[in-house]
N, C-alpha and C positions, 0 to 999 in steps of 0.2 A: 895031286896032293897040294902042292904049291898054289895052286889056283885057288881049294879050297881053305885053305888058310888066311889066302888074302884076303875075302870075303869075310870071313869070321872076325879078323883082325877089325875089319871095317862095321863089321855088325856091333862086336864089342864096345867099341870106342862110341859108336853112336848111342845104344843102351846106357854106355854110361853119361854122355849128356844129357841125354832123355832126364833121367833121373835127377842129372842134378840142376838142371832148369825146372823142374816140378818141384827140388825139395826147398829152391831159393824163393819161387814163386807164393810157396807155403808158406816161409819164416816172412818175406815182405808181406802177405795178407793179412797175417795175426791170428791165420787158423791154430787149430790144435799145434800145440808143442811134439805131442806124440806122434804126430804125423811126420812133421818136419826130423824128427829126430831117425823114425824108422828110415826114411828115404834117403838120409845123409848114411846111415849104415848099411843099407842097400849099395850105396854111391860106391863105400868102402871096399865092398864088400866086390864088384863087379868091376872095381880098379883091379884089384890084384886078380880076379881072373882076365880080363884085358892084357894087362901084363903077359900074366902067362902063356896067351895066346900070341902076342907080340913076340915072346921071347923063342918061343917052338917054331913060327912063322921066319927066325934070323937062323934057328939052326937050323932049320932043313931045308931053306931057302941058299946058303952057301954050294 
């Protein structure tokens, strides 16, 4: 279980730069606004699941 947490913990975290090297990439280009806007709340949106993975990962990791 432990094992598989740490993994996710590390999946998450990377998903969420993924996203927000795409949504900074977008606001520097001058593409659409709507884009840039969806992927910063994507960004938001896959922080606090990150988080929560993190945080499940410290409790059942002890």
């Amino acid at each position: 279980m432990e094992m598989l947490l740490y993994h996710s913990t590390t999946i998450a975290v990377f998903a969420v730069l993924i996203i927000l090297v795409l949504g900074l990439r977008s606001m520097l280009k001058g593409d659409s606004p709507n884009l840039s806007q969806k992927l910063m709340r994507w960004r938001v949106g896959l922080q606090f699941f990150a988080i929560l993975v993190i945080m499940t990962y410290v409790f059942f990791g002890r």
